[in-house]
C-alpha positions in Angstrom: -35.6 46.6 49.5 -37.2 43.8 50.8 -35.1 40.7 52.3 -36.2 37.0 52.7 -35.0 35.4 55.3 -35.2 31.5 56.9 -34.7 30.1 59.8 -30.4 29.1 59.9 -28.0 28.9 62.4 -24.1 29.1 61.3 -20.9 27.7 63.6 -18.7 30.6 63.6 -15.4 29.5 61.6 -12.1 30.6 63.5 -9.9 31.9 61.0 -7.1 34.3 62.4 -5.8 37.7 61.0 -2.5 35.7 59.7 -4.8 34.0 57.6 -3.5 30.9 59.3 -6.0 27.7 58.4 -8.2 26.4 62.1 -10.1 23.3 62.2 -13.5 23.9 61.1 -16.4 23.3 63.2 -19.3 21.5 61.3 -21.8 23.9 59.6 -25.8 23.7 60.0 -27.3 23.6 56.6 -30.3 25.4 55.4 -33.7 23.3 55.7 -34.2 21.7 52.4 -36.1 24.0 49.6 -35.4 27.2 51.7 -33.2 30.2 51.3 -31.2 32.9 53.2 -30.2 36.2 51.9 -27.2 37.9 53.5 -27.4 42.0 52.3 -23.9 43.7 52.0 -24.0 47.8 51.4 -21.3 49.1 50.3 -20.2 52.9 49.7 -17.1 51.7 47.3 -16.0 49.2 44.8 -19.1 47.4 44.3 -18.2 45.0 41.6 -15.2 43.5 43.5 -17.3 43.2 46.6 -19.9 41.2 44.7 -17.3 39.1 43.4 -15.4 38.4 46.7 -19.1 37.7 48.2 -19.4 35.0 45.6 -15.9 33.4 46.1 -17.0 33.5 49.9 -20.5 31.9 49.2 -18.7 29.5 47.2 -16.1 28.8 50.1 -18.3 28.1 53.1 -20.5 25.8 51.0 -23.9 26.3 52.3 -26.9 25.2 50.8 -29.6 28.3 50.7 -26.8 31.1 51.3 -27.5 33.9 48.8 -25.5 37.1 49.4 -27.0 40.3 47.8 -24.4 43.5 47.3 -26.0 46.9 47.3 -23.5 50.1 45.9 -24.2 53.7 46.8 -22.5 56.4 45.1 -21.1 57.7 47.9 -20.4 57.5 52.1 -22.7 60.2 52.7 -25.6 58.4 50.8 -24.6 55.2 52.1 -24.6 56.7 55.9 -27.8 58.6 55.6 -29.7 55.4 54.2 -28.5 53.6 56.6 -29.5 55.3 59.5 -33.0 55.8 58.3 -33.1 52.3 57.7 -31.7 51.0 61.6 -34.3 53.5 62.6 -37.0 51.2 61.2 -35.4 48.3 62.7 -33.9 47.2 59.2 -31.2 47.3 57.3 -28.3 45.2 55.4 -25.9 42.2 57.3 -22.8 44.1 56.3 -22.1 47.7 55.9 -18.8 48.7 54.3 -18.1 52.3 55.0 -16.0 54.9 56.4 -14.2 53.6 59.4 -14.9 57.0 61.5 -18.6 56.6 60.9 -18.1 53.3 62.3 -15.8 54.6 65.5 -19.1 56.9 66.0 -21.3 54.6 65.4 -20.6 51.9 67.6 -24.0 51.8 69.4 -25.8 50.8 66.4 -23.2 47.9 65.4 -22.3 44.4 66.8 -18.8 43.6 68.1 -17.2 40.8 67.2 -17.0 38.0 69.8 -13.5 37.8 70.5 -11.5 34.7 70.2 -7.8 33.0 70.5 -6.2 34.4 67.2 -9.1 36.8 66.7 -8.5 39.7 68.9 -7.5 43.0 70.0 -4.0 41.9 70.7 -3.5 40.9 66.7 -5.0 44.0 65.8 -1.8 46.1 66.6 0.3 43.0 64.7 -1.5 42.8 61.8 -3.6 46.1 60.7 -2.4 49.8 60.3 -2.2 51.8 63.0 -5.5 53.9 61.7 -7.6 50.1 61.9 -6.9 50.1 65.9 -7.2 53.7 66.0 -11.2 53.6 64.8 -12.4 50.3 64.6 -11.3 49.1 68.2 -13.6 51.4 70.8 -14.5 50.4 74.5 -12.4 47.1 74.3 -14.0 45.5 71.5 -13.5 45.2 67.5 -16.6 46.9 65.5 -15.5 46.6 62.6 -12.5 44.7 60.0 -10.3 46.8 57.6 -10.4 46.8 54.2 -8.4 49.3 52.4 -6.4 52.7 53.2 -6.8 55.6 51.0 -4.3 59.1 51.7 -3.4 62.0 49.9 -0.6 62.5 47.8 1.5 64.7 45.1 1.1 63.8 41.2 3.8 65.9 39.7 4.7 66.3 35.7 8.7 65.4 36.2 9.5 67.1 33.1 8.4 70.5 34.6 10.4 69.9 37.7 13.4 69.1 36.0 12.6 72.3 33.9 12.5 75.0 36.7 14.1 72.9 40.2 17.8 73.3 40.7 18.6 70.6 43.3 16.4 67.9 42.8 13.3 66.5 40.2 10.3 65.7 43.1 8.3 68.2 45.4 9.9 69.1 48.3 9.4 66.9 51.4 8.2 70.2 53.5 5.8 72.9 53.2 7.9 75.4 53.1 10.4 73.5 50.4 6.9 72.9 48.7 6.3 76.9 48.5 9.7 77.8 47.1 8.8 75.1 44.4 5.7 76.4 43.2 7.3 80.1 43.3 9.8 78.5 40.7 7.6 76.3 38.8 4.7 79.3 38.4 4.9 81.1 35.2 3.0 84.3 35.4 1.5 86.1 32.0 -0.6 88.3 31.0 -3.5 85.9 29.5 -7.0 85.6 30.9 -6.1 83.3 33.8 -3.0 85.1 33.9 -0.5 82.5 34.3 1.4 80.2 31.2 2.0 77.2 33.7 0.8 77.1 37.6 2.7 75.4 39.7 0.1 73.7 41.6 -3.5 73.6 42.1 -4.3 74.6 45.1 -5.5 77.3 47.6 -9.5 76.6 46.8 -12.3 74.6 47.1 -14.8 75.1 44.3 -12.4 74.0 41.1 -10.3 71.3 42.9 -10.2 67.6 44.3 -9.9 67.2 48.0 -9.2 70.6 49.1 -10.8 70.4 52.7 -9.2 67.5 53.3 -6.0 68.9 52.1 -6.9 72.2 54.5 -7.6 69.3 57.4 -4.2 67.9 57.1 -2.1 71.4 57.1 -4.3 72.3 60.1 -3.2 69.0 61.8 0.2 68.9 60.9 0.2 72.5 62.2 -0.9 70.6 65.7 -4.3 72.2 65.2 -7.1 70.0 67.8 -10.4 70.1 66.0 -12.6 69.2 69.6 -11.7 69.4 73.2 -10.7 65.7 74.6 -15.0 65.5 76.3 -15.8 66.4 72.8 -18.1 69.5 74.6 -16.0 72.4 72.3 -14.6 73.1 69.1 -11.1 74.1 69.0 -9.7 74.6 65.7 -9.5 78.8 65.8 -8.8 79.4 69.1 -5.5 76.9 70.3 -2.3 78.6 70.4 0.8 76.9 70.0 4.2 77.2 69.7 6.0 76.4 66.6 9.4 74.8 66.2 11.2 77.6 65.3 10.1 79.1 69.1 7.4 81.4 67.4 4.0 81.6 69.2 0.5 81.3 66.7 -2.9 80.2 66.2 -2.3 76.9 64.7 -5.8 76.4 63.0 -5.9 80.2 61.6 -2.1 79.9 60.3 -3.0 77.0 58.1 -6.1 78.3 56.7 -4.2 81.1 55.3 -1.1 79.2 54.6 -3.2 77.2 52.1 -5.4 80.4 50.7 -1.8 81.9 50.0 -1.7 79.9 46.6 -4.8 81.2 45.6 -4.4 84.9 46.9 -2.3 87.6 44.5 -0.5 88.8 47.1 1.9 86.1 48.0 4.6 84.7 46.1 3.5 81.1 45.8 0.4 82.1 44.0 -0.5 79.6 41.6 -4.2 78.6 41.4 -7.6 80.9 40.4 -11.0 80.1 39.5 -10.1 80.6 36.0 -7.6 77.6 35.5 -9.9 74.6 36.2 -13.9 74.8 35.6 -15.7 73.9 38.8 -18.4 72.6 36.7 -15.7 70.3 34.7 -16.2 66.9 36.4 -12.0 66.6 36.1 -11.2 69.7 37.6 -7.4 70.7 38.2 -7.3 67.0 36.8 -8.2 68.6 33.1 -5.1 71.0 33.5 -2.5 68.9 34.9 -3.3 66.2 31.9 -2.9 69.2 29.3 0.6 70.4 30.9 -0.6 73.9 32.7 -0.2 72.8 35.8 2.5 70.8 37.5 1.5 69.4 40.8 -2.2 68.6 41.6 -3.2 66.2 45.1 -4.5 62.9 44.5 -6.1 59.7 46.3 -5.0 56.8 44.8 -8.3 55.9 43.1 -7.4 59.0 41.4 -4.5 57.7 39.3 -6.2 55.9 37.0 -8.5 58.8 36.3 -5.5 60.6 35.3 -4.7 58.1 33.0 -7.5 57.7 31.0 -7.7 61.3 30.7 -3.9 60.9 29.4 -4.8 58.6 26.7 -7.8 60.4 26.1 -6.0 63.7 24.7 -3.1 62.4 23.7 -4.4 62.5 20.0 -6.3 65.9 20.9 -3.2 68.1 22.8 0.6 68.1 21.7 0.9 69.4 25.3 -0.6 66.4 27.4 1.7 65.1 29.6 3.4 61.6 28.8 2.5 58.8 31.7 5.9 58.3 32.3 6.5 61.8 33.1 3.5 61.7 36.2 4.8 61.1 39.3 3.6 60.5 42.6 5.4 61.8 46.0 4.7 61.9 49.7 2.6 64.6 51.0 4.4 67.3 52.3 5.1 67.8 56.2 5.6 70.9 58.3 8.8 69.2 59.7 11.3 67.3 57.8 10.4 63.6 58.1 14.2 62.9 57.9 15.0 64.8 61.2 11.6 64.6 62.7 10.2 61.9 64.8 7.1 61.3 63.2 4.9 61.7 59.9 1.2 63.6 60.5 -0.8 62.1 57.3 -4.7 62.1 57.4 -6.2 58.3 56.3 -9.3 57.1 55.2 -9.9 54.1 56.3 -12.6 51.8 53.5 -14.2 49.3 56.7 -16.8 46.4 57.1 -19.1 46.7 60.4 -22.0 44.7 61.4 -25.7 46.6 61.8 -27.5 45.4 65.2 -30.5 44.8 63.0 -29.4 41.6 61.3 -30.8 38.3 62.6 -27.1 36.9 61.3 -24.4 38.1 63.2 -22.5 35.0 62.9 -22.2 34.7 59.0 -21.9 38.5 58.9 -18.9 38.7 61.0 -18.0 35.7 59.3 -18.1 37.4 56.5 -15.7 40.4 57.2 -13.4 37.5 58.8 -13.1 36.3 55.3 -12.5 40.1 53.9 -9.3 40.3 56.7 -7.3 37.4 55.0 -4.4 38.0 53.7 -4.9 35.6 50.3 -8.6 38.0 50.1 -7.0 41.3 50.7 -4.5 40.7 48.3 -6.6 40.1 45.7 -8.8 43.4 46.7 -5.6 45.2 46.2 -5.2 43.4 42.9 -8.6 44.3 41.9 -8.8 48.0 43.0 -4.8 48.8 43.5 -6.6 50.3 46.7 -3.8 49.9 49.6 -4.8 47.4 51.7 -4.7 47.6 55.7 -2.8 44.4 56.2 0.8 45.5 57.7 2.3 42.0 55.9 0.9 43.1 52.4 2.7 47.1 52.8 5.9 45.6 51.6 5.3 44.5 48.3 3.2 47.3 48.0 5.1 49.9 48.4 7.7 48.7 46.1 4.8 49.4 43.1 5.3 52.4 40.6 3.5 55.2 41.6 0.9 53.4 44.0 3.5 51.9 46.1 3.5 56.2 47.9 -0.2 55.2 49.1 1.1 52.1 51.0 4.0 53.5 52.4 1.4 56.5 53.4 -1.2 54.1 54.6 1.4 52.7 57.8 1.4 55.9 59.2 -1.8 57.2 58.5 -3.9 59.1 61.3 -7.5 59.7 61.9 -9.2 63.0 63.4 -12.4 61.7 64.4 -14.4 64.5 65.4 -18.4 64.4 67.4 -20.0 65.4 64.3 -21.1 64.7 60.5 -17.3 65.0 59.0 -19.2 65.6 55.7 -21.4 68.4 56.7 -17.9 70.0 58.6 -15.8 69.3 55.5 -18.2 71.2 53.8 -18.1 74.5 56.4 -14.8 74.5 56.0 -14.7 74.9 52.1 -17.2 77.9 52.6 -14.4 79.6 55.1 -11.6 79.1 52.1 -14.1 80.1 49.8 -15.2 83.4 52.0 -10.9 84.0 52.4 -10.6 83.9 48.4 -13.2 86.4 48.2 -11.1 88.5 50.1 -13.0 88.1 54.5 -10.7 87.6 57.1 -9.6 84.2 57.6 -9.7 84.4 61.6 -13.0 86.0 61.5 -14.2 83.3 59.2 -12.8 80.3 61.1 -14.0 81.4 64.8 -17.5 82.2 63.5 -17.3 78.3 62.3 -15.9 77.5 65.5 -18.7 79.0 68.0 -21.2 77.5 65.3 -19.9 74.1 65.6 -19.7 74.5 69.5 -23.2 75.3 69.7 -23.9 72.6 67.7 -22.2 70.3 69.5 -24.0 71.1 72.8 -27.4 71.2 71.4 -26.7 67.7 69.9 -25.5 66.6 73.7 -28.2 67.8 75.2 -30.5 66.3 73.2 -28.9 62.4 73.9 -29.4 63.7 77.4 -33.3 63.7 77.0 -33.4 60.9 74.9 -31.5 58.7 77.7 -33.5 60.2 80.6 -37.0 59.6 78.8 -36.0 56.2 78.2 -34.9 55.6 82.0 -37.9 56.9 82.5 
């Protein structure tokens, strides 16, 4: 897409991460008669960017400013344009994206020019945890948090109150979790062969999220995906031991603790490829709405999927679950957050970075400066009920019906940025859970994945070796 750009030059306006007003420096206008377009890609929630790009235009009041917003369907898409595009020495102002792409991306992004109020000492005070953890590398801020997405439980409480002795929500551990879904399974001798599962679960082909799932059980486990110079893969071969004093394979014992819902053998099964069609756009959704299942996992853009479907059969299905029987709960831990001393939750953090490309750094930064203010992310929130990153927003977040669980998540979320395309790895590890439901060896299947992804890994360093010695060269 072709840009049109004039000549401009734009005074930086200071505006902190309190969202505290600053005195603001005069502004150098646009020549008469010309105009300056300001690109924004963006992977997520295009229509509320576009709109908070028009209440900025409108704010900074320049004459010629035109911002542009560009939506992809996805991260992926979004990613692989855009480095096709910086190849070519183009590309947008703003990219808003996934904040590990950005924390691995750093060398093709400009760093914000630190200022009083505007640096890596407020970051700690006024984002989550995961916004220093990714956007701050080498000493200096790539990139501004927007919005924290984590997984979590929707549960039908009827079902629960049904079949649980003690209590009416999932248990807070993985092992309370199990003995739920052995008591909340019903078993029969239909096609699928079960009446009710208890959750969906233990695959990859018919259900939302189920690496990412995999990739928290295998972290919470203590699993480490790389070694620290990033040179190895280490997710089948680290030993550990485990609380109880018992020594395992981390990575290999979560792998087949989350196959175990979908395998025959176990107790806990729950979940086969005949409950949910993988060509069914809904998925385990379809089944949870109609009352066959009880517990499926969930982002929080995923609520309100659930509740259109709701609405959608409640004419169709005297089953369908009411809306104020779905639930949402805290992902599950291997320890008990109540005695433990900290929570292990993967987050996915929904950031704004600034391509090295753009001949406007100044108005793109200024830009994202805009998208870190309280009053703006509050309105995002309001707009999306996406959580937002701002710690002083969590509060009255978390006290919201079911999407108050993502906020409360989104304090302690983690990231597990690995040296590689976390799509293309996400979608390995779905073929190893796919290869254990067909009935291969989990630990065969996860160290072949393992040395493949280590060779990999030092091809791809080799090659940067090259390229930086042909260009000292």
């Amino acid at each position: 897409m072709k840009k049109i750009f004039a000549v401009l030059g734009i005074v930086l306006i200071g505006a902190t991460f309190s969202g505290c007003k600053k005195k603001e420096e005069p502004v150098r206008i646009v020549p008469a008669g010309q105009i300056a377009r300001m690109q924004i890609w963006t992977s997520r929630e295009g229509e509320t960017i576009d709109a908070l790009a028009r209440e900025f235009v409108s704010a900074v009041k320049i004459p010629g400013l035109l911002v542009d917003v560009i939506s992809f369907d996805s991260d992926e898409i979004l990613q692989r344009e855009l480095v096709d595009t910086l190849a070519e020495g183009k590309g947008p102002d703003v990219v808003l994206t996934d904040g590990e792409w950005i924390a691995s991306n750093t060398e093709k992004l400009i760093p914000l020019e630190q200022e009083e109020g505007f640096g890596i000492s407020e970051y700690g005070a006024s984002f989550v945890r995961l916004a220093s953890e990714l956007l701050i590398q080498k000493n200096n801020i790539y990139g501004v948090p927007i919005a924290v997405d984590t997984l979590a439980v929707a549960y039908n409480e009827e079902h629960l109150i049904d079949r649980l002795l003690n209590r009416n929500q999932p248990g807070r551990t993985w092992t309370e979790f199990r003995q739920d879904v052995e008591l909340l399974t019903k078993q029969d001798n239909s096609f699928s062969r079960f009446a009710r599962s208890g959750v969906a679960m233990g695959r990859t082909d018919n259900v939302h999220h189920g690496a990412v799932l995999l990739e928290n059980i295998m972290l919470q486990h203590g699993t480490p995906f790389f070694s620290e110079d990033t040179t190895e893969a280490k997710f089948a071969s680290t030993m550990g031991v485990t609380p109880e004093g018992k020594r395992q394979n981390f990575g290999i014992e979560g792998v087949k603790f989350f196959t175990s819902f979908a395998n025959s053998q176990y107790k806990n099964f729950s979940w086969n490829q005949y409950l949910a069609s993988r060509d069914d756009v809904n998925r385990e959704f379809t089944p949870f709405v109609n009352g066959d299942v009880s517990m499926v996992f969930l982002y929080p853009e995923d609520v309100q999927t659930l509740r259109t479907l709701i609405a959608a059969q409640k004419s169709l299905l005297s089953g369908t679950i009411s809306e104020k029987n779905m639930h949402v709960a805290l992902l599950p831990q291997i320890l008990d957050p109540e005695n433990s001393t900290s929570r292990v939750i993967l987050g996915r953090l929904f950031a704004g970075a600034v391509p090295r490309t753009t001949p406007f750094p100044d108005q793109a930064w200024r830009f994202l400066k805009y998208l870190s203010k309280r009053d703006t992310q509050a309105g995002f929130h309001e707009a999306t009920k996406l959580p937002t990153a701002r710690l002083d927003l969590i509060v009255e977040q978390a006290a919201e019906p079911e999407m108050g669980v993502f906020a409360r998540q989104a304090k302690f979320a983690r990231s597990n940025l690995i040296p590689t395309d976390k799509n293309v790895f996400r979608r390995h590890l779905e073929a190893v859970v796919q290869g254990v439901n067909e009935g291969e060896d989990a630990e065969k299947l996860l160290r072949a994945l393992e040395t493949e992804m280590t060779h990999e890994r030092q091809q791809e360093l080799r090659r940067e070796k090259m390229i930086k010695r042909d260009i000292q060269q």
